[in-house]
Backbone as ProteinMPNN parsed JSONL, in Angstrom:
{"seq_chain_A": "XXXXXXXXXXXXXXXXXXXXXXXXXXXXXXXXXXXXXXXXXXXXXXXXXXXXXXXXXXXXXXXXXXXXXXXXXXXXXXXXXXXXXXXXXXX", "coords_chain_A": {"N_chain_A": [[-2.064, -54.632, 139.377], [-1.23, -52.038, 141.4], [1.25, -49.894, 142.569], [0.244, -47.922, 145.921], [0.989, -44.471, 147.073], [0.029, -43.279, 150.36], [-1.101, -40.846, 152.199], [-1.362, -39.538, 155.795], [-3.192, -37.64, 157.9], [-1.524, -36.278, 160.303], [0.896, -37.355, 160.247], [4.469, -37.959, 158.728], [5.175, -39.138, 156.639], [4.079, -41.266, 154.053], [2.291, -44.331, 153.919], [2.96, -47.348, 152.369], [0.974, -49.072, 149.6], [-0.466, -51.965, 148.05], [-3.05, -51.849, 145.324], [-5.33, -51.699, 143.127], [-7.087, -49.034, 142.2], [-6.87, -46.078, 143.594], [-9.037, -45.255, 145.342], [-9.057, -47.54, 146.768], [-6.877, -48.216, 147.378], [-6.595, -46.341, 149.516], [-8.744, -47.912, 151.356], [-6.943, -50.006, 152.236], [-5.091, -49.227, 153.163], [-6.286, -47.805, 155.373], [-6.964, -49.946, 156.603], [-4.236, -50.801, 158.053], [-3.533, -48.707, 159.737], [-2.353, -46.651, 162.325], [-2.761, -45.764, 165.97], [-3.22, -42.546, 166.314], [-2.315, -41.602, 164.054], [-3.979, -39.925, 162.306], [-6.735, -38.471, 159.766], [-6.737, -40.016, 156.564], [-5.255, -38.224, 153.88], [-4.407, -38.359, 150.995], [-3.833, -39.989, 148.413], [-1.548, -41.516, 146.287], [-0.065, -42.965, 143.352], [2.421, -44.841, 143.184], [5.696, -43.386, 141.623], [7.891, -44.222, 138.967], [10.401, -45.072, 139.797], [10.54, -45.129, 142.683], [8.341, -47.505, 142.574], [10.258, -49.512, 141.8], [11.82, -49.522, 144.005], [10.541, -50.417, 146.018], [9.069, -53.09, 145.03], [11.807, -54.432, 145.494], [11.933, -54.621, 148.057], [13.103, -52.356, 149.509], [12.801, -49.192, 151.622], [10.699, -46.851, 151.014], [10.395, -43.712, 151.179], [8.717, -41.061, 151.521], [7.304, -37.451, 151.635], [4.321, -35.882, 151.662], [4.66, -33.438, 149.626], [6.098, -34.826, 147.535], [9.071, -34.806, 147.375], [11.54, -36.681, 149.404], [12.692, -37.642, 152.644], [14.962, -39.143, 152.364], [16.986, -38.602, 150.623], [19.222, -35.888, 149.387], [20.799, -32.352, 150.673], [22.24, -31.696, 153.53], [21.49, -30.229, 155.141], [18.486, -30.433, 154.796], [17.988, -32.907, 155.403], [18.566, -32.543, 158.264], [16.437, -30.982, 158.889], [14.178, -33.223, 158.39], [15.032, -34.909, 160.375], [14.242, -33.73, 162.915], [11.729, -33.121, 161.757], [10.836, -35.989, 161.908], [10.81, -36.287, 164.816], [9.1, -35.016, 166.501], [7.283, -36.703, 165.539], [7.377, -38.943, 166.922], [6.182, -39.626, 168.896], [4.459, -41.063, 168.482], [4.794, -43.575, 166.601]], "CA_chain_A": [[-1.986, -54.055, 140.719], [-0.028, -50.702, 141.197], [1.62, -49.322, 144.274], [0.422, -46.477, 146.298], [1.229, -44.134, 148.487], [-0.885, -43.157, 151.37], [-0.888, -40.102, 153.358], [-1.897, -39.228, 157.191], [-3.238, -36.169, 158.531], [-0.588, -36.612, 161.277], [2.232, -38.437, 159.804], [5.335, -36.892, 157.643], [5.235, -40.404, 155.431], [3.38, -42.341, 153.866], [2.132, -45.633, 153.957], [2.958, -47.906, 150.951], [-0.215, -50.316, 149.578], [-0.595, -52.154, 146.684], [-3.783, -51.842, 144.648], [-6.149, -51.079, 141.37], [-7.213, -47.813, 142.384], [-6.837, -44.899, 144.577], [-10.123, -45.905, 146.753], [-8.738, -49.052, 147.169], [-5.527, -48.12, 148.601], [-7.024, -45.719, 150.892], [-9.383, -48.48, 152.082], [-5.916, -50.566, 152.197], [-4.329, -48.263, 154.413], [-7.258, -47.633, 157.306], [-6.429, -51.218, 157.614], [-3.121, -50.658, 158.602], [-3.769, -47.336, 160.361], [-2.336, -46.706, 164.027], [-3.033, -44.486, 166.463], [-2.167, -40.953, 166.506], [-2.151, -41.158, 162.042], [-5.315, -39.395, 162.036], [-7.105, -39.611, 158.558], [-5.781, -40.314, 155.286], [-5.09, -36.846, 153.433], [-3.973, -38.606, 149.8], [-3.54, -41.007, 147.861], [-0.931, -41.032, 145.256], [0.128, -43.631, 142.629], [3.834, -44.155, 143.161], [6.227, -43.427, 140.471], [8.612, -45.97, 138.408], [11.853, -45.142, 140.627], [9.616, -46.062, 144.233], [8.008, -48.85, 142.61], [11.578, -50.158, 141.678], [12.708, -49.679, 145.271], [9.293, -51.159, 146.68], [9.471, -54.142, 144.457], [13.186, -55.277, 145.834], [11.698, -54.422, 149.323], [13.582, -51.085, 150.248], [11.997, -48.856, 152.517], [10.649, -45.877, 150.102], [10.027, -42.246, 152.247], [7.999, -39.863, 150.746], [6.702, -36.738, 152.116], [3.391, -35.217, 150.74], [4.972, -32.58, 148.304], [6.666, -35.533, 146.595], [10.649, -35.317, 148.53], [12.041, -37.473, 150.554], [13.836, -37.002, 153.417], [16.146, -40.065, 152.865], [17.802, -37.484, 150.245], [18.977, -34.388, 149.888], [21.556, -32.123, 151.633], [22.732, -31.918, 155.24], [20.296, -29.23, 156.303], [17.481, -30.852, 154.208], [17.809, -33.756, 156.476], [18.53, -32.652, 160.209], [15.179, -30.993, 158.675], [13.468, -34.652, 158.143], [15.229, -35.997, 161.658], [13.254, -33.549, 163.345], [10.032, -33.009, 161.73], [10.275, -37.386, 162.711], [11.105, -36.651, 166.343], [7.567, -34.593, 166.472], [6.088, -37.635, 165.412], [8.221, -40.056, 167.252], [5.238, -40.683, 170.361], [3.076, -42.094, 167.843], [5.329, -44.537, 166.236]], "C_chain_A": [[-0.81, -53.076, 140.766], [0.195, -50.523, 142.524], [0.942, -48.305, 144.528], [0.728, -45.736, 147.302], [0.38, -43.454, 148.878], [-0.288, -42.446, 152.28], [-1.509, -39.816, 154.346], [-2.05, -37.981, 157.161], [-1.48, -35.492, 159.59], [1.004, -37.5, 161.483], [3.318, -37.923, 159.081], [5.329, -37.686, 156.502], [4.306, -41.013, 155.406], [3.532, -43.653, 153.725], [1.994, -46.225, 152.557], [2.071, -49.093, 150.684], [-0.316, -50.875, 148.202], [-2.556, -52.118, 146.707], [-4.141, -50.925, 143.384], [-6.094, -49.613, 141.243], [-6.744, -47.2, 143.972], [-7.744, -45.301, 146.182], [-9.838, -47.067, 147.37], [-7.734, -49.375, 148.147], [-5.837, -47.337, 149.534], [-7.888, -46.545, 151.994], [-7.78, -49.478, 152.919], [-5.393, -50.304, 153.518], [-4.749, -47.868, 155.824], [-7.165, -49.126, 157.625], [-5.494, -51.63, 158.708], [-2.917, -49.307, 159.566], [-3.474, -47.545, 161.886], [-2.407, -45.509, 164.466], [-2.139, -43.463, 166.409], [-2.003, -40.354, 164.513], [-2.893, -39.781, 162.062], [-5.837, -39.846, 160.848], [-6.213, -39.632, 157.569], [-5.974, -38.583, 154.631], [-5.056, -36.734, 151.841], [-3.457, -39.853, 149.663], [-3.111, -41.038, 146.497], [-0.192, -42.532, 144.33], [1.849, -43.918, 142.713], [4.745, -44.278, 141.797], [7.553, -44.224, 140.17], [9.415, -45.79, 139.604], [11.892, -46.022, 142.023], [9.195, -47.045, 143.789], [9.037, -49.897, 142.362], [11.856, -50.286, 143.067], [11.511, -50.81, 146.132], [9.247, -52.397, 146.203], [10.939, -55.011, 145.478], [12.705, -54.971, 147.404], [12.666, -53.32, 150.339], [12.422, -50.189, 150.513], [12.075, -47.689, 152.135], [9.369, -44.624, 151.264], [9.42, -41.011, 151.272], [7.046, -38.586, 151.493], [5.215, -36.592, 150.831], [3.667, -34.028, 149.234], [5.961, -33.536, 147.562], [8.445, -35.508, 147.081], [10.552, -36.247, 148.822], [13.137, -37.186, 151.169], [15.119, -38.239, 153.702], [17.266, -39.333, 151.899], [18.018, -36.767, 150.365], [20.636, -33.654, 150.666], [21.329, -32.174, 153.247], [21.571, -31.113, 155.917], [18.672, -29.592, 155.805], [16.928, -32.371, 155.369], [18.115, -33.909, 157.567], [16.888, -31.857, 160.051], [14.266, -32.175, 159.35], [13.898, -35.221, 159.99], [14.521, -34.82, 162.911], [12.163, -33.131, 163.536], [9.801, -34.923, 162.226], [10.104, -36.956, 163.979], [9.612, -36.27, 166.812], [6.824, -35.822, 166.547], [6.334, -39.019, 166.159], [6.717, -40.964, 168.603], [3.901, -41.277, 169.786], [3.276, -43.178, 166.959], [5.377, -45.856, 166.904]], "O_chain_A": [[0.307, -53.267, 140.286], [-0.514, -50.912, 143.453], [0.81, -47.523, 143.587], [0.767, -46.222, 148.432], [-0.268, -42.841, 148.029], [0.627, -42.809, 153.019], [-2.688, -39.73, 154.003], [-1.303, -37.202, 156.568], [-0.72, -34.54, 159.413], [1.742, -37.966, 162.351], [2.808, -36.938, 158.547], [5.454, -37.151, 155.4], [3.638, -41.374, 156.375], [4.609, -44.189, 153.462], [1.192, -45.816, 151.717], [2.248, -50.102, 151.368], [-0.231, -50.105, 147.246], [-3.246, -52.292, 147.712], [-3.601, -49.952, 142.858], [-5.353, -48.996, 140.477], [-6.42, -47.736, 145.032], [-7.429, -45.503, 147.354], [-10.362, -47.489, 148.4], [-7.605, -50.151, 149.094], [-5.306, -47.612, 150.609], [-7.915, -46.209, 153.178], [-7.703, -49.519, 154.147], [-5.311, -50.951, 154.561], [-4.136, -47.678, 156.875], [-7.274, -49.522, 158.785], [-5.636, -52.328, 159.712], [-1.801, -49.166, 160.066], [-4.089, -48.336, 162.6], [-2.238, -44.454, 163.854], [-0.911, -43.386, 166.433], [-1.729, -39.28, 163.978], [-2.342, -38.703, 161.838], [-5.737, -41.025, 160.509], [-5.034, -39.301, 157.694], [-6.894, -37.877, 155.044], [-5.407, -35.719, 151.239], [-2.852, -40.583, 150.449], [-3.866, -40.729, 145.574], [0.317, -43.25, 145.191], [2.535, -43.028, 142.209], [4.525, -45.178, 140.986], [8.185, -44.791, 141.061], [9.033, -46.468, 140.558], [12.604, -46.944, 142.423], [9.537, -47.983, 144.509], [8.794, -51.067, 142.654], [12.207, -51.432, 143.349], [11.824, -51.841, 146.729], [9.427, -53.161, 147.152], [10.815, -56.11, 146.02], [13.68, -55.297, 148.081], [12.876, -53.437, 151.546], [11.342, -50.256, 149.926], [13.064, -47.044, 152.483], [8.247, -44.7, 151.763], [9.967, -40.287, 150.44], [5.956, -38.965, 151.92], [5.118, -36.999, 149.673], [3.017, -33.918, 148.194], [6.762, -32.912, 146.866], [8.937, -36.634, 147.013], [9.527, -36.896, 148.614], [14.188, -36.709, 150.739], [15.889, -38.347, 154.656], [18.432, -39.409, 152.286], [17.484, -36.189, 151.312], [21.482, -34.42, 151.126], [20.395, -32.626, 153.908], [20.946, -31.35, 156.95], [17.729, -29.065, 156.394], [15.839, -32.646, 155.873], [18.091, -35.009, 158.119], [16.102, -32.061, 160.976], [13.763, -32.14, 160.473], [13.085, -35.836, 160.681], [14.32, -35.395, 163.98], [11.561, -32.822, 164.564], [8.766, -35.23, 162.817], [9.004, -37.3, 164.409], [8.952, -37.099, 167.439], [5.935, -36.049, 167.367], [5.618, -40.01, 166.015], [6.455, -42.116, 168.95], [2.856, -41.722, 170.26], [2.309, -43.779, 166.492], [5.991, -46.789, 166.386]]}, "name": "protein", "num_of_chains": 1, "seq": "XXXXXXXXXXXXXXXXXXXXXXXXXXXXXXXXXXXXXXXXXXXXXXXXXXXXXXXXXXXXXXXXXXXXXXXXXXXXXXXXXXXXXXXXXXX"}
């Protein structure tokens, strides 16, 4: 069983799922799906570093082009705090 990550139409992050495949975690994920996501967009395998952090149960941020906005410089992340705020009335 592998991790993956799971992206929204409507979301800046994805959702983290374990399973086999790809189809699996996308089915995974419309489980967990709340309003306002829209659909799933991708589904991506995550790599060693995230499955290290996911494993010990830290809370692994991943945009779609592979970033994250929990790194990074200063203007990289008042970026990230408000492409969230956008998404904040569907949280």
């Amino acid at each position: 069983m592998a991790w993956y990550l799971v992206f929204w139409r409507n979301r800046s992050t994805a959702t983290v799922v374990p399973a086999a495949s790809a189809s699996q975690a996308r089915h995974r994920a419309l489980a967990k799906q709340k309003r306002g996501y829209g659909s799933v967009t991708a589904a991506r395998r995550a790599n060693a570093a995230d499955s290290q952090l996911i494993r010990r149960g830290v809370w692994v941020r991943r945009r779609r082009d592979g970033s994250s906005p929990q790194f990074g410089s200063a203007q990289s992340k008042k970026q990230a705090r408000r492409q969230r705020s956008r998404y904040r009335h569907w949280l």
